[in-house]
Steps between C-alpha positions, in 0.01 A plus 500: 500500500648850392406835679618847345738713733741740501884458462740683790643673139168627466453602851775663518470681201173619623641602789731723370275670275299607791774633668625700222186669469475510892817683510416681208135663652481499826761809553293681248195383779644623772660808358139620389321383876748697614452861296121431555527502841711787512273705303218381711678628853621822299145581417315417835757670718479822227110504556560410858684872524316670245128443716750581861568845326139561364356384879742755669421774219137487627635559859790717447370691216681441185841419455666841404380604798726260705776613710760228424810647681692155390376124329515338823254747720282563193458130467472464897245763470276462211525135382560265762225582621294374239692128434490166688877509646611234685821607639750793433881512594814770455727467143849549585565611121681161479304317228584467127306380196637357178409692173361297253800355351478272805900589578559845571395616859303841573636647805466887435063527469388730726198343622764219653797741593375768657331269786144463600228218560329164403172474520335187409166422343284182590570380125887478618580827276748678666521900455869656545427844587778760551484779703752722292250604221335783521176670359379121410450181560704238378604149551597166387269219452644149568222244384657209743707663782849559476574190700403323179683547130524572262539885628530597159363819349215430230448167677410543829601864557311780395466884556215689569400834584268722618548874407246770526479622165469168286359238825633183502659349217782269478875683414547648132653819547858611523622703838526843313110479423487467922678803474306704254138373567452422117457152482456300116350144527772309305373304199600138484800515321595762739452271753682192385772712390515800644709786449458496876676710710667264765444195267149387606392381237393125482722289343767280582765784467259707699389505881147391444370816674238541249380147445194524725398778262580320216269173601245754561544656171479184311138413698628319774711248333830412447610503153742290289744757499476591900839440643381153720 
């Protein structure tokens, strides 16, 4: 009596077939998961802040009209109030981030440097928020903690701000427009490639300062040619 099976040749030919194509998708997989949950924590804590800064508005009055002597107090002041934080601790200015290249080390940003707090948010966002700045309120968003990588600008890392004259909207402008009070939303080759002043442009020869603005600007997505 003869009964149809399989040869080990053929097994393990099978085998390896799967595993090339295992091998050969499941990065792809995982490197997509990944950007989509990125963009999904990016865009909750970014409406998170938005509706904290149109709650206060309606019991501070509107947001020109807030005395923000420095980023730390106006955020102490004005938004805290208005988000689910679970705990809150003193920056020594000791932490770095990794620009997008993955390599180089950012050590200089002022939102880090200059010193100032962690707060973090139920979700496990964690807001760096300096007390150096003045006139507005900025900080860094870290989507897992910095107690968890990849501490990378673009990937984890991104800065926002809240200034009086344009609200809150994630970092596009050089310093000089700080300086000036003229500020000119960036188009999107602007933003991938600057000319930036301090080279914030994001790309992998850039800092990734403006890659929160860029995800926005592309409808809350990352893009084929985002520097992941």
């Amino acid at each position: 009596m003869k009964r149809k099976a399989f040869t080990l040749a053929e097994v393990l030919i099978t085998l390896g077939i799967i595993g090339i194509v295992a091998a050969i998708t499941i990065p792809s997989l995982i490197t997509k998961y990944q950007q989509r949950e990125t963009v999904t924590k990016l865009k909750d804590t970014y409406s998170i802040i938005a509706n904290a800064v149109r709650l206060s508005e309606e019991e501070n009055g509107d947001l020109e009209s807030w005395d923000i002597s420095n980023s730390r107090e106006g955020f102490d002041n004005y938004i805290a109030p208005y988000l689910k934080i679970s705990s809150k601790k003193l920056n020594g200015g000791t932490i770095s981030y990794l620009y997008p290249d993955g390599k180089r080390k950012e050590v200089l940003l002022s939102v880090i440097a200059s010193g100032g707090y962690s707060y973090f948010l139920l979700s496990g966002v964690q807001l760096f928020v300096p007390s150096g700045i003045k006139g507005r309120i900025d900080f860094l968003i870290d989507l897992n903690g910095y107690n968890r990588r990849p501490n990378q600008m673009g990937r984890d890392a991104f800065y926002l701000m809240i200034y009086p004259e344009i609200g809150v909207q994630f970092n596009q402008y050089n310093d000089r427009e700080y300086n000036t009070g003229t500020f000119t939303l960036k188009t999107r080759e602007e933003l991938k490639n600057g000319p930036a002043q301090y080279n914030y442009q994001c790309n992998k020869n850039g800092n990734g300062m403006w890659c929160g603005a860029l995800i926005q600007r592309d409808g809350w997505q990352i893009s084929k040619d985002y520097p992941w």
